[in-house]
PyMOL Python script that loads the backbone (N, CA, C, O; Angstrom):
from pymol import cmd

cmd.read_pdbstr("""\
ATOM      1  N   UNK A   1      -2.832 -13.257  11.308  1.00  0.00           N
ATOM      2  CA  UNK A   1      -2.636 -12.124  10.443  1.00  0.00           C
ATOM      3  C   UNK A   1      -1.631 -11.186  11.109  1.00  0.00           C
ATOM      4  O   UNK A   1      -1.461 -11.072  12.323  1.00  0.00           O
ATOM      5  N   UNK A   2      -0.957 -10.499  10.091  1.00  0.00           N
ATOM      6  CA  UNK A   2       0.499  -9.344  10.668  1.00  0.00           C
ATOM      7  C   UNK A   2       0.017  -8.505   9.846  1.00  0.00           C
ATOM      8  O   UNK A   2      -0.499  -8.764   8.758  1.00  0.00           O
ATOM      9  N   UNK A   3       0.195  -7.277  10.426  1.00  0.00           N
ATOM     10  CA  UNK A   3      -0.031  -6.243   9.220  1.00  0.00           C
ATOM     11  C   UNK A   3       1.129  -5.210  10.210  1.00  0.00           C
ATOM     12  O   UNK A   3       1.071  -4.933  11.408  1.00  0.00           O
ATOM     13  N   UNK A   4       2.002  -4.866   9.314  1.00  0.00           N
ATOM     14  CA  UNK A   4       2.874  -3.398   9.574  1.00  0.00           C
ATOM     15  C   UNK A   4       1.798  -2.125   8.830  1.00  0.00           C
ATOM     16  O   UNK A   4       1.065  -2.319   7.860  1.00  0.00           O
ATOM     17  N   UNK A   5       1.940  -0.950   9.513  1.00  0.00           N
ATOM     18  CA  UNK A   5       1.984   0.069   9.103  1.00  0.00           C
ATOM     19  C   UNK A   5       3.655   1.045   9.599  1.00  0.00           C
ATOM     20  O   UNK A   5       3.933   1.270  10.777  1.00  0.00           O
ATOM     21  N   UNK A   6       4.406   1.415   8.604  1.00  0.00           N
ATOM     22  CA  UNK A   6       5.287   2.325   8.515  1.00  0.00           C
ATOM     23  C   UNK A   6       4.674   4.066   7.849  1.00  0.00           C
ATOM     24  O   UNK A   6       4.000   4.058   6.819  1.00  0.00           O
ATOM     25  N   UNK A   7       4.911   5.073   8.365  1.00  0.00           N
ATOM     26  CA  UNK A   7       4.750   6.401   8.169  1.00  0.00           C
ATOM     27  C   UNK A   7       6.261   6.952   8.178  1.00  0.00           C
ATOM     28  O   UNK A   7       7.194   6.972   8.981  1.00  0.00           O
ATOM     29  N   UNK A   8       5.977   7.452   6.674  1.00  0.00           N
ATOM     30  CA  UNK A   8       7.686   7.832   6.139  1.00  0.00           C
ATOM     31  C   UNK A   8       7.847   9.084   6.051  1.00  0.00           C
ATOM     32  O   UNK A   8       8.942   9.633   6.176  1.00  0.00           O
ATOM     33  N   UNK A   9       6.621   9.748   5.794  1.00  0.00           N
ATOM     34  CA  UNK A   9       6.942  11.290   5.372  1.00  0.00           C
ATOM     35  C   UNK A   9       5.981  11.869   5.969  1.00  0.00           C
ATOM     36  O   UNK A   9       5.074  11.154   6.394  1.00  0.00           O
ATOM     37  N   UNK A  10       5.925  13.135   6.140  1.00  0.00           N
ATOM     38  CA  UNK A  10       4.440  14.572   6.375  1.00  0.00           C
ATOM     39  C   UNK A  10       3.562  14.506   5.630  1.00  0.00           C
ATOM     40  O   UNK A  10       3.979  13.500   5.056  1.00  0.00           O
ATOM     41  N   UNK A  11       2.406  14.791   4.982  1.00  0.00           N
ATOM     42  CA  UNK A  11       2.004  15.027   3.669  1.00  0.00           C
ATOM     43  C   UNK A  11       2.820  16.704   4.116  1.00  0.00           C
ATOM     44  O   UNK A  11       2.929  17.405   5.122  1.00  0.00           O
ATOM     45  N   UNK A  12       3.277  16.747   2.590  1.00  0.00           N
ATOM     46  CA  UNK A  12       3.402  18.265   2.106  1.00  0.00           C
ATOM     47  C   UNK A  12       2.716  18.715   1.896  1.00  0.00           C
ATOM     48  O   UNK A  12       1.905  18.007   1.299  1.00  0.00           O
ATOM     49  N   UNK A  13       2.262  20.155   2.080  1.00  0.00           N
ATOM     50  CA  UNK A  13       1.203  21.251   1.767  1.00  0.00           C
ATOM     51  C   UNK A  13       1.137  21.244   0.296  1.00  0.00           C
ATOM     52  O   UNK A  13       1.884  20.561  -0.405  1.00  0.00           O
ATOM     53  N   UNK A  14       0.351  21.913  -0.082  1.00  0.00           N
ATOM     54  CA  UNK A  14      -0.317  21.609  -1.357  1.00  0.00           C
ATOM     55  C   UNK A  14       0.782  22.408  -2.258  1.00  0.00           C
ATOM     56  O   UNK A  14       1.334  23.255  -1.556  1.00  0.00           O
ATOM     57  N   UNK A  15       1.242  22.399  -3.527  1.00  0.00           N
ATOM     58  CA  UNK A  15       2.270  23.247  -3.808  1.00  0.00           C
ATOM     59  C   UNK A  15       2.173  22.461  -5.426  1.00  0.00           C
ATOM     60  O   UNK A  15       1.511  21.540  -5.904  1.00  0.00           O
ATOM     61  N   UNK A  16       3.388  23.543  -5.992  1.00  0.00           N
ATOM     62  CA  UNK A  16       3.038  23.190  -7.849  1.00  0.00           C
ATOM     63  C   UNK A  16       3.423  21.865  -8.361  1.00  0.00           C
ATOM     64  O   UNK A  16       3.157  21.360  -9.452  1.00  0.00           O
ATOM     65  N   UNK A  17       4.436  21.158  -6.877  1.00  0.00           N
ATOM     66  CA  UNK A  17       5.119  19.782  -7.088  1.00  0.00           C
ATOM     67  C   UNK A  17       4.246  18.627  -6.623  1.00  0.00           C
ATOM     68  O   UNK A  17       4.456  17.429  -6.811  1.00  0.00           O
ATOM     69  N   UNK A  18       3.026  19.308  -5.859  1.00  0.00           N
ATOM     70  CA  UNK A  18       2.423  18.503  -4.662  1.00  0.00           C
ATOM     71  C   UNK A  18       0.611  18.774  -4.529  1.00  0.00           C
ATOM     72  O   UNK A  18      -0.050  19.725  -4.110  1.00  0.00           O
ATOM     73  N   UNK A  19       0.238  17.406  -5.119  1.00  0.00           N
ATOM     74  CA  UNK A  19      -1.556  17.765  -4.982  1.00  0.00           C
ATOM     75  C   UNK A  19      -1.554  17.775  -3.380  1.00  0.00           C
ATOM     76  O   UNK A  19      -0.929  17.192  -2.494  1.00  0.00           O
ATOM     77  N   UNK A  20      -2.729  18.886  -3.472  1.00  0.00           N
ATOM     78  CA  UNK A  20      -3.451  19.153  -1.852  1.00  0.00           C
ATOM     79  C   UNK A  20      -4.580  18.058  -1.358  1.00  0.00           C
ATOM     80  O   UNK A  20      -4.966  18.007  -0.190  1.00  0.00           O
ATOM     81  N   UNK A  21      -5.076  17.156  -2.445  1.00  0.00           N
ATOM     82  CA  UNK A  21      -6.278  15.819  -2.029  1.00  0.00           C
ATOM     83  C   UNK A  21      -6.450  14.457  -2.916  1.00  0.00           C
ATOM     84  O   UNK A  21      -7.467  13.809  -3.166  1.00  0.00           O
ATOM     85  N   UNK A  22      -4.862  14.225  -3.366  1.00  0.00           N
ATOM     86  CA  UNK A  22      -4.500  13.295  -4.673  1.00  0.00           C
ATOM     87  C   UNK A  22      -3.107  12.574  -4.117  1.00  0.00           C
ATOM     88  O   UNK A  22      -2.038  13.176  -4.011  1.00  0.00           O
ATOM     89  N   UNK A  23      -3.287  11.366  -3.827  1.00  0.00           N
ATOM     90  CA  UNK A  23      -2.058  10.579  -3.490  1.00  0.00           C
ATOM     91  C   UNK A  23      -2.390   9.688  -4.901  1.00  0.00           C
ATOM     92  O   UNK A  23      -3.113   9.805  -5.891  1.00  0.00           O
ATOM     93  N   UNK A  24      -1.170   8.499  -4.233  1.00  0.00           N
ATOM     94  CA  UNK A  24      -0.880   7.525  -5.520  1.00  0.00           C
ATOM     95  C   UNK A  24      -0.702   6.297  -4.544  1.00  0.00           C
ATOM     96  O   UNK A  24      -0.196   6.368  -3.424  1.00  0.00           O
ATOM     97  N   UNK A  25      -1.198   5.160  -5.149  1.00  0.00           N
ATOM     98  CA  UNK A  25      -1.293   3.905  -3.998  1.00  0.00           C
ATOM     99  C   UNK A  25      -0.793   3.025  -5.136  1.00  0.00           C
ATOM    100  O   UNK A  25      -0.920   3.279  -6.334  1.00  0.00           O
ATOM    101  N   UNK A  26      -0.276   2.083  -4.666  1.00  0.00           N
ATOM    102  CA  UNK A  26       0.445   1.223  -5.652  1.00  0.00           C
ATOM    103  C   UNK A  26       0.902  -0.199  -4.179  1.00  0.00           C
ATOM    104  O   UNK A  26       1.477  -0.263  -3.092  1.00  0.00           O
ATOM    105  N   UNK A  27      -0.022  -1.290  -5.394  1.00  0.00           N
ATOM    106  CA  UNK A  27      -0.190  -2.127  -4.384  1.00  0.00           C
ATOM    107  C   UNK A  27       0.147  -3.558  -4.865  1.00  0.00           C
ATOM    108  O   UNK A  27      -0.358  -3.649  -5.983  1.00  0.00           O
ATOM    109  N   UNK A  28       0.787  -4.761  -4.532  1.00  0.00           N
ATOM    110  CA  UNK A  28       1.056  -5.594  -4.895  1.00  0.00           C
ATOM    111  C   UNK A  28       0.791  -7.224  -4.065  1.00  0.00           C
ATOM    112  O   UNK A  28       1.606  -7.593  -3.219  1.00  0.00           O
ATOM    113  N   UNK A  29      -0.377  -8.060  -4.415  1.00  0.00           N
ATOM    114  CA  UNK A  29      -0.801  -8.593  -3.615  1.00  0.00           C
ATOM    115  C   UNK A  29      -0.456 -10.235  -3.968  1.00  0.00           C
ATOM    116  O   UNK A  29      -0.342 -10.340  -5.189  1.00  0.00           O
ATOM    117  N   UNK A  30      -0.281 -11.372  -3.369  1.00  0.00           N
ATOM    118  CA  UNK A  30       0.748 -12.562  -4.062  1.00  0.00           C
ATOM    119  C   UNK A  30      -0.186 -13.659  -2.958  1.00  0.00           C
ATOM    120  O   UNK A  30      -0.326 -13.565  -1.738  1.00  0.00           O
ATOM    121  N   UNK A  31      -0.661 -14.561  -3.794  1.00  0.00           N
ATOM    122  CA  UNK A  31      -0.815 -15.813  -2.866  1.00  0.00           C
ATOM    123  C   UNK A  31      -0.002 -17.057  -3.317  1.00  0.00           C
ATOM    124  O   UNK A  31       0.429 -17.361  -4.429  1.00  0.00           O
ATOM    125  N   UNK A  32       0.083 -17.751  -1.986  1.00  0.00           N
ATOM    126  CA  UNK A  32       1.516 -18.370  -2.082  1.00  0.00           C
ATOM    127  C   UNK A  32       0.982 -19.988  -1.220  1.00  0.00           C
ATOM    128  O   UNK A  32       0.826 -20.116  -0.006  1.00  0.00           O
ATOM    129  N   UNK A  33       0.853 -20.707  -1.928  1.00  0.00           N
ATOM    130  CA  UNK A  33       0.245 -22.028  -1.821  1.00  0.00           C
ATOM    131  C   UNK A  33       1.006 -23.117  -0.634  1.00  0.00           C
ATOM    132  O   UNK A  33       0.525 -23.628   0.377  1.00  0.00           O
ATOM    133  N   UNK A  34       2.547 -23.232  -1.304  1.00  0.00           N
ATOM    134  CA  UNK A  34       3.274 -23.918  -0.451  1.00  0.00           C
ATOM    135  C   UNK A  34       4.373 -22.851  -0.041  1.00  0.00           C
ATOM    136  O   UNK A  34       4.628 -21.723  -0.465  1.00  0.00           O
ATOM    137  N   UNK A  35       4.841 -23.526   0.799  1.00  0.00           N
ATOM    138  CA  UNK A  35       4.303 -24.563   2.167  1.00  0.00           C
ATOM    139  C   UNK A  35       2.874 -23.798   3.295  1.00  0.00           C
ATOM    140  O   UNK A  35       2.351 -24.542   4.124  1.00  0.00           O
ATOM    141  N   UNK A  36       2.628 -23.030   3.232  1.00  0.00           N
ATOM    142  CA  UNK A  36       1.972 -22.173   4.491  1.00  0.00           C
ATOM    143  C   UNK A  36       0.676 -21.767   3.555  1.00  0.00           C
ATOM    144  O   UNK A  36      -0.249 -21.303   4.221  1.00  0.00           O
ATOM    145  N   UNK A  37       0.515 -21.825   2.608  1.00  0.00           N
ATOM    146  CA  UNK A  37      -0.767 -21.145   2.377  1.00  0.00           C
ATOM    147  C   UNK A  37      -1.146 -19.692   2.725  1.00  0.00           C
ATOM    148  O   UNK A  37      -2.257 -19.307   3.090  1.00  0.00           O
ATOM    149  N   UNK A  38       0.077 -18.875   2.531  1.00  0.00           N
ATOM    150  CA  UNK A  38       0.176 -17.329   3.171  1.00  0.00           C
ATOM    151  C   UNK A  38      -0.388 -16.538   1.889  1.00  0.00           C
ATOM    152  O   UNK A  38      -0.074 -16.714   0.712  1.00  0.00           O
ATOM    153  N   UNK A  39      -1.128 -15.796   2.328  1.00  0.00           N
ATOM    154  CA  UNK A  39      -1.224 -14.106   1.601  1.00  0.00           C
ATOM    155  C   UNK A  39      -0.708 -12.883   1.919  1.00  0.00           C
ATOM    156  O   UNK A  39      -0.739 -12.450   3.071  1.00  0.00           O
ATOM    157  N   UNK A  40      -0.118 -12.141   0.771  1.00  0.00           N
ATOM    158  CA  UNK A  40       0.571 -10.813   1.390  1.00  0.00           C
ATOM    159  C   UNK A  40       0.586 -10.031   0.540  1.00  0.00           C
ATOM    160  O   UNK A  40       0.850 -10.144  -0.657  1.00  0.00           O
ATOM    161  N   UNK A  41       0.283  -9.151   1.174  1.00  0.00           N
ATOM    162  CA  UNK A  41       0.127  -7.680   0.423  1.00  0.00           C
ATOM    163  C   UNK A  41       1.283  -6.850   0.887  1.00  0.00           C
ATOM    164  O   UNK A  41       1.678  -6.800   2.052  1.00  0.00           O
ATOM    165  N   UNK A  42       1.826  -6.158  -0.202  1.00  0.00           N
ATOM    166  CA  UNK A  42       2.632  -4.803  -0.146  1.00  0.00           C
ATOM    167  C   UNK A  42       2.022  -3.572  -0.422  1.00  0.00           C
ATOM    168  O   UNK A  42       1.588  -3.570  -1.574  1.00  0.00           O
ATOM    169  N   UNK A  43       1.775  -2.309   0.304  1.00  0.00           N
ATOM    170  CA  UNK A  43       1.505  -1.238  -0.066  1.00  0.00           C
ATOM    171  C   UNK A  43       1.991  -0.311  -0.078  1.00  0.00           C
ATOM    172  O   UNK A  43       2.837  -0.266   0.815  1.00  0.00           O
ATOM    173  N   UNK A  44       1.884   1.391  -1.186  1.00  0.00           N
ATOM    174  CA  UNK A  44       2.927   1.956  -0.978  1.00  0.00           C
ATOM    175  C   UNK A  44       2.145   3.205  -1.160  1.00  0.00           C
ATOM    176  O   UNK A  44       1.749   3.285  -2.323  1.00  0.00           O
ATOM    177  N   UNK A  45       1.706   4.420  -0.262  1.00  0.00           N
ATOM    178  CA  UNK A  45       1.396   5.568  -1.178  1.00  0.00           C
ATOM    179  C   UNK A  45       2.297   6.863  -1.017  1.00  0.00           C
ATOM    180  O   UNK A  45       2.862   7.309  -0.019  1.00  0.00           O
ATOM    181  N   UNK A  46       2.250   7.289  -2.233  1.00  0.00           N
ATOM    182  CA  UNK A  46       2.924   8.122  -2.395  1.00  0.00           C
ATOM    183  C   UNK A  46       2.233   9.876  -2.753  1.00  0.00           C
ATOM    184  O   UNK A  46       1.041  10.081  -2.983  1.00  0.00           O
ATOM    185  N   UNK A  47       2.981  10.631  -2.729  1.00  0.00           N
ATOM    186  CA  UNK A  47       2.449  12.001  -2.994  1.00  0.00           C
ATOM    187  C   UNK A  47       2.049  12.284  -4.561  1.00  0.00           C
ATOM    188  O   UNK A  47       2.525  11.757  -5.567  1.00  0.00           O
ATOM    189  N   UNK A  48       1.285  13.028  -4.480  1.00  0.00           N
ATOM    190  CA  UNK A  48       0.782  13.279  -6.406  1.00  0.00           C
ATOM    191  C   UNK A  48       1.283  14.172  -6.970  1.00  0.00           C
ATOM    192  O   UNK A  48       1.406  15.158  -6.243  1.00  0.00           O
ATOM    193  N   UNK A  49       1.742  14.331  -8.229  1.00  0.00           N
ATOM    194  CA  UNK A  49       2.050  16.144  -8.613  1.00  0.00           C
ATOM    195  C   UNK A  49       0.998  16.988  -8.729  1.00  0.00           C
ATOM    196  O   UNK A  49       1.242  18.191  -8.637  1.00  0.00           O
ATOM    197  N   UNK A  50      -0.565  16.489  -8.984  1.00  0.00           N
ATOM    198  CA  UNK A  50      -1.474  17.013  -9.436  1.00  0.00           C
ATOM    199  C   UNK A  50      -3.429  16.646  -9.138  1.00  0.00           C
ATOM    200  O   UNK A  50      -3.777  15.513  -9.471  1.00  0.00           O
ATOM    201  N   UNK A  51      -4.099  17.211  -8.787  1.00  0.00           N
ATOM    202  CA  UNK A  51      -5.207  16.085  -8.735  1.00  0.00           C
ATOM    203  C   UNK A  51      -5.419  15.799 -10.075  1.00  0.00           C
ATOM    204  O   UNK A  51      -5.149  16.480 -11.065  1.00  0.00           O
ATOM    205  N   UNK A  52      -6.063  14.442  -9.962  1.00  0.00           N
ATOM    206  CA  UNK A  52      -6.409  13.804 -10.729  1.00  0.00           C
ATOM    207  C   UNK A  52      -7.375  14.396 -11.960  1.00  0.00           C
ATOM    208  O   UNK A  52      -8.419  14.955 -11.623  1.00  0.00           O
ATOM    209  N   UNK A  53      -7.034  14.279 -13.435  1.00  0.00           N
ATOM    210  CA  UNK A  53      -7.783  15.234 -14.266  1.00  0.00           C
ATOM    211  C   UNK A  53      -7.161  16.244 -14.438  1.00  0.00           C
ATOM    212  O   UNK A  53      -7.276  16.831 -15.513  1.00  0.00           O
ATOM    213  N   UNK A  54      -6.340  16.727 -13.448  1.00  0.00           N
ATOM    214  CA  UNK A  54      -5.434  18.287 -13.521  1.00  0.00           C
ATOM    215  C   UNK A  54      -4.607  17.912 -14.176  1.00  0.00           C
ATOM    216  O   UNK A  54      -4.683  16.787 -14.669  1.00  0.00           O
ATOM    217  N   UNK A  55      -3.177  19.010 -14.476  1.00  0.00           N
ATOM    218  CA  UNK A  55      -2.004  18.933 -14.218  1.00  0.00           C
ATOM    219  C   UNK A  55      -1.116  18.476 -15.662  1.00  0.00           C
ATOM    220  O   UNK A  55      -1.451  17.636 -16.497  1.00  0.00           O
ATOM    221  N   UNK A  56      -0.246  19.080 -15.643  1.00  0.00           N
ATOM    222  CA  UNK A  56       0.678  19.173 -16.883  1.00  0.00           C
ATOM    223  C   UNK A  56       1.269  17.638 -17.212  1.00  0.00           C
ATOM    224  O   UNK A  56       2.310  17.201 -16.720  1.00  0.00           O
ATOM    225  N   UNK A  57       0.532  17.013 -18.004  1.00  0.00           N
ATOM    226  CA  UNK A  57       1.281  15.817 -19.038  1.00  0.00           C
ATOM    227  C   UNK A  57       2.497  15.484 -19.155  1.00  0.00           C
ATOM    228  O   UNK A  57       3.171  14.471 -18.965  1.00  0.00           O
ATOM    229  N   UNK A  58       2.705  16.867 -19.616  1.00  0.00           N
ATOM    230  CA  UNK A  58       4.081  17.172 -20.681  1.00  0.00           C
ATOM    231  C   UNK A  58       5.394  17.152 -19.458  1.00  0.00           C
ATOM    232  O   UNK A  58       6.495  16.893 -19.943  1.00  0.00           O
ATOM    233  N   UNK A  59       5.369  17.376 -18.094  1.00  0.00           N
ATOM    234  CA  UNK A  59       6.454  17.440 -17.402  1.00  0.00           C
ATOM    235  C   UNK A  59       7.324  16.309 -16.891  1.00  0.00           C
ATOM    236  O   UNK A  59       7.117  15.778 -15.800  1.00  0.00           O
ATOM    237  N   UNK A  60       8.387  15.926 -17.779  1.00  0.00           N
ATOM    238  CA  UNK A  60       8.791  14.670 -17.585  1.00  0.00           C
ATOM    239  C   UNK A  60       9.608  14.184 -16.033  1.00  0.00           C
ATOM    240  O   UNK A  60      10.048  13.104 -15.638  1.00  0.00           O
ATOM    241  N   UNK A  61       9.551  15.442 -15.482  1.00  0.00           N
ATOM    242  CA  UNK A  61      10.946  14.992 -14.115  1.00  0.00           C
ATOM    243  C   UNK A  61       9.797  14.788 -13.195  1.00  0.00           C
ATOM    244  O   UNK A  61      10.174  14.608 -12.037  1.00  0.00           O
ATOM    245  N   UNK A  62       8.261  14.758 -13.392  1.00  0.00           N
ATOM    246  CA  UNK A  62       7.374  14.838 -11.687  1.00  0.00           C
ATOM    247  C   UNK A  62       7.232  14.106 -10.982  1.00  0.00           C
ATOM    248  O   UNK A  62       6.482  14.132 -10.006  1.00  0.00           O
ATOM    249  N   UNK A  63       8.331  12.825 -11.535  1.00  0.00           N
ATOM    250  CA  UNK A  63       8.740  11.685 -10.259  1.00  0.00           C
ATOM    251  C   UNK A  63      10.099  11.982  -9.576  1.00  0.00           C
ATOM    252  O   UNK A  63      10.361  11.108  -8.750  1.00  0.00           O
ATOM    253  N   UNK A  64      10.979  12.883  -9.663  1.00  0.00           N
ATOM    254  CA  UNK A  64      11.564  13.574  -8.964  1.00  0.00           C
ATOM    255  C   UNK A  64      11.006  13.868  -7.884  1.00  0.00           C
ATOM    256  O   UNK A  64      11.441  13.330  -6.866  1.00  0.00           O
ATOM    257  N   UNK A  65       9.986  14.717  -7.795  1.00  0.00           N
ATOM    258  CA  UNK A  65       9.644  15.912  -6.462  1.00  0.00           C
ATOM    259  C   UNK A  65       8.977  15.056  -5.977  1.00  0.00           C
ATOM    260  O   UNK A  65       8.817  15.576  -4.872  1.00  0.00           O
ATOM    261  N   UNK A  66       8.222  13.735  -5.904  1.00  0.00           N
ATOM    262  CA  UNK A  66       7.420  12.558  -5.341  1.00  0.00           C
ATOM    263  C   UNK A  66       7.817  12.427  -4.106  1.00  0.00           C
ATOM    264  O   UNK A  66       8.821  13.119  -3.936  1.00  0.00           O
ATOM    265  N   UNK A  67       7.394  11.672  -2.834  1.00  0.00           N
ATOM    266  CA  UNK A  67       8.204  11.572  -1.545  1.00  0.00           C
ATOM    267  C   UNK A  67       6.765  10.237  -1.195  1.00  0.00           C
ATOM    268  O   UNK A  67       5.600  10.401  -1.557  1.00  0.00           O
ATOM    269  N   UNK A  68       7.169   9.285  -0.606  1.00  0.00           N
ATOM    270  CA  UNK A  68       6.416   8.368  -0.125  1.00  0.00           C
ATOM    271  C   UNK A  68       6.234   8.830   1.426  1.00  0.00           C
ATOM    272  O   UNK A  68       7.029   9.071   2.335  1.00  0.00           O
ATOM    273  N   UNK A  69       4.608   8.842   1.286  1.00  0.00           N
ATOM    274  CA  UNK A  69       3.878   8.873   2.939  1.00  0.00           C
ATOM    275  C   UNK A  69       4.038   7.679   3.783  1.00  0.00           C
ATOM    276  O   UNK A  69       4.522   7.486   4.898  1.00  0.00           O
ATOM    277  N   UNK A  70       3.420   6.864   2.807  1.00  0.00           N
ATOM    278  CA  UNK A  70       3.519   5.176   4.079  1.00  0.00           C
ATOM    279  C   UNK A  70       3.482   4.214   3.153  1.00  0.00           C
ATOM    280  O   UNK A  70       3.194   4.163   1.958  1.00  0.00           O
ATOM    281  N   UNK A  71       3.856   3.421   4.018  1.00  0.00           N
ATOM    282  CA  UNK A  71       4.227   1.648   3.633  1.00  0.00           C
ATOM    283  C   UNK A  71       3.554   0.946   4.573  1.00  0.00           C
ATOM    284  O   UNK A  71       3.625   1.191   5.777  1.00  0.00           O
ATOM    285  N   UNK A  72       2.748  -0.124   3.969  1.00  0.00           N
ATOM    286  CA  UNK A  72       2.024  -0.838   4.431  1.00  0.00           C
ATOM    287  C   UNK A  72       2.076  -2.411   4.163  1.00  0.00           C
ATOM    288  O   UNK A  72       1.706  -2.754   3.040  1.00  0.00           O
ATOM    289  N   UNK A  73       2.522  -3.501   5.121  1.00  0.00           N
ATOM    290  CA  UNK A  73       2.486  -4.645   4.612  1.00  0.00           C
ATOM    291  C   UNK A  73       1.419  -5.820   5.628  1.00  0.00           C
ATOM    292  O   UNK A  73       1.112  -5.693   6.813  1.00  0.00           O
ATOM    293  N   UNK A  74       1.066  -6.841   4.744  1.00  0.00           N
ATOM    294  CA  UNK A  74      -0.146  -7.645   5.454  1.00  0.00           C
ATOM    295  C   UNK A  74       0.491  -9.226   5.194  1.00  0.00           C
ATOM    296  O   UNK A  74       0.767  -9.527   4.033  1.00  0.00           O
ATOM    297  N   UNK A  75       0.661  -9.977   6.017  1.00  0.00           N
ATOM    298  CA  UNK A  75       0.306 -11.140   6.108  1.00  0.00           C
ATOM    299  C   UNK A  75      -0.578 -12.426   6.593  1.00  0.00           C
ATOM    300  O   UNK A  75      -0.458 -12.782   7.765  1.00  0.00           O
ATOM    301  N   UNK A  76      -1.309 -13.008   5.876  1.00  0.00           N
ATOM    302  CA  UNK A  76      -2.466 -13.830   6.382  1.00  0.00           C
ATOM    303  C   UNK A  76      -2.586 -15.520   6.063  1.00  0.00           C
ATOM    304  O   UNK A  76      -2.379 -15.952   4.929  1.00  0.00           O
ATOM    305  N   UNK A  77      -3.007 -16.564   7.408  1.00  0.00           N
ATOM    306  CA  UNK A  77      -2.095 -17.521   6.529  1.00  0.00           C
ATOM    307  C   UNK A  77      -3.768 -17.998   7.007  1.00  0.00           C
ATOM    308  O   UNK A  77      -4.424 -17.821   8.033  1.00  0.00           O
ATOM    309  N   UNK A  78      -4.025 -18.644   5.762  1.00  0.00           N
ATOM    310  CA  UNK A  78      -5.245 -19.462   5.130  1.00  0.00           C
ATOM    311  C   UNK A  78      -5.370 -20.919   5.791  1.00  0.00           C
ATOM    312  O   UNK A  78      -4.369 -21.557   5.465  1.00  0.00           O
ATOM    313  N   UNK A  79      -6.093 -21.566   6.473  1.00  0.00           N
ATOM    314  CA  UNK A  79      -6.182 -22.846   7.146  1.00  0.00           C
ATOM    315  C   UNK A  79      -7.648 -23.239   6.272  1.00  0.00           C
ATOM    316  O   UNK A  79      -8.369 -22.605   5.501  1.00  0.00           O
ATOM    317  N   UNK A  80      -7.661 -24.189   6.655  1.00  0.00           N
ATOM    318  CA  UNK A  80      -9.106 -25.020   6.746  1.00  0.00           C
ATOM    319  C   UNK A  80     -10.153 -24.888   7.740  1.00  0.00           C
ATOM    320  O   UNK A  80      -9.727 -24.937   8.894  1.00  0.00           O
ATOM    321  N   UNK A  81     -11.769 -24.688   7.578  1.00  0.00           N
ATOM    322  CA  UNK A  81     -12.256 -24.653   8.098  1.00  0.00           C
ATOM    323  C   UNK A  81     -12.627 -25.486   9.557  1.00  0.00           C
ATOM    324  O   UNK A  81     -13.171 -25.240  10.634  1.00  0.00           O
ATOM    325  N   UNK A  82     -11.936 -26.684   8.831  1.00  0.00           N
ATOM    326  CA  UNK A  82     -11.667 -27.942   9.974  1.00  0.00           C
ATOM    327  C   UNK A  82     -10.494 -27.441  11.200  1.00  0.00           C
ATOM    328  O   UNK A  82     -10.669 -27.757  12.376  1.00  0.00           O
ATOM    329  N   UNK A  83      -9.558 -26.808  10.852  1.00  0.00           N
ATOM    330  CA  UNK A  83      -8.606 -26.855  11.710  1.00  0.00           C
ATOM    331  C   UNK A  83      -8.879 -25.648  13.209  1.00  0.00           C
ATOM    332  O   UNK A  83      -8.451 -25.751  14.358  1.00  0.00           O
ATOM    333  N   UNK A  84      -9.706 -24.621  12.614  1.00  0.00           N
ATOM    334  CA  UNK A  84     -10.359 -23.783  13.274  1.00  0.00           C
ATOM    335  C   UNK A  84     -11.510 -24.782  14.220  1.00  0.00           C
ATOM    336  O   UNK A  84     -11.592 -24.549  15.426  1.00  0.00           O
ATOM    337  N   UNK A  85     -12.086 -25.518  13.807  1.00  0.00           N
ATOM    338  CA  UNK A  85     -13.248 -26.236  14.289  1.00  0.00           C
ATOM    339  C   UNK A  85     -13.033 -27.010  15.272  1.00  0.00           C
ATOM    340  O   UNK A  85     -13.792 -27.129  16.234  1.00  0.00           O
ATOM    341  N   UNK A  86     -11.522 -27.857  15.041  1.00  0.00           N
ATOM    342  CA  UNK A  86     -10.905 -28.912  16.448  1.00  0.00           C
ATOM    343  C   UNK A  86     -10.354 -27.806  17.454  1.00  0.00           C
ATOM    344  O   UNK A  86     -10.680 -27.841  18.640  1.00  0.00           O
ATOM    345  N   UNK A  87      -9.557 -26.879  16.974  1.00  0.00           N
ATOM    346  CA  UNK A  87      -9.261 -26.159  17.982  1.00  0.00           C
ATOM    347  C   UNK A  87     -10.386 -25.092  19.225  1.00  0.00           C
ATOM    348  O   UNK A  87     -10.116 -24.493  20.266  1.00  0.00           O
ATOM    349  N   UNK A  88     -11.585 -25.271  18.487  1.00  0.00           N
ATOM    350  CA  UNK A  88     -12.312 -24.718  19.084  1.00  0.00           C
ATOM    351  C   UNK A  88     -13.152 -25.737  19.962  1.00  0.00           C
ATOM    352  O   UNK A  88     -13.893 -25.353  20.867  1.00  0.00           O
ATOM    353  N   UNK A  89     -13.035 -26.613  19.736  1.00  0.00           N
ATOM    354  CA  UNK A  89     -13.592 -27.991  20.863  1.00  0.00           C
ATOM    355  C   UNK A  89     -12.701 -27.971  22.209  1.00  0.00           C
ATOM    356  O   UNK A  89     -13.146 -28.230  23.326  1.00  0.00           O
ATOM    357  N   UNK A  90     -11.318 -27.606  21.904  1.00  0.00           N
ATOM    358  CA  UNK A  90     -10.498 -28.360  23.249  1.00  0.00           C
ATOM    359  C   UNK A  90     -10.864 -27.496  24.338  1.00  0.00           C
ATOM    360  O   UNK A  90     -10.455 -27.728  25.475  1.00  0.00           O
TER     361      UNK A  90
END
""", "prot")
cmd.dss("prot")
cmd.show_as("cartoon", "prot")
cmd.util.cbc("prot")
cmd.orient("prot")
């Protein structure tokens, strides 16, 4: 298994562009058969305009003022229970 963590931004203080306890996670996860039998995840969170339930609908630019905190990626490669099992004999 690999996993990166990247940290891109501060959180910003709480403000009319910026929830004070509301991010946004957006995540994209892919299994991948051949050749390796790998899994991987992409992650991304980002800042909120508003908590959740709050906050003006109607404001079309509030992916403008957005800024991404961190990026997160995972790779994991899937074997057989067997292959774990010989290697653990030698």
């Amino acid at each position: 298994m690999v996993m990166t963590l990247e940290f891109k931004n501060p959180i910003p203080p709480p403000s009319e562009n910026h929830s004070g306890r509301t991010v946004g996670v957006y995540s994209v996860g892919r299994f991948i058969n051949d050749p390796q039998s790998r899994h991987e995840i992409d992650l991304e969170i980002w800042t909120a305009p508003s908590n959740v339930g709050e906050g003006d609908a109607q404001n079309k630019s509030w992916r403008d003022n957005q800024v991404c905190i961190a990026v997160a990626t995972q790779m994991a490669i899937c074997v057989p229970f067997d292959v774990n099992a010989r290697k653990g004999k030698l």
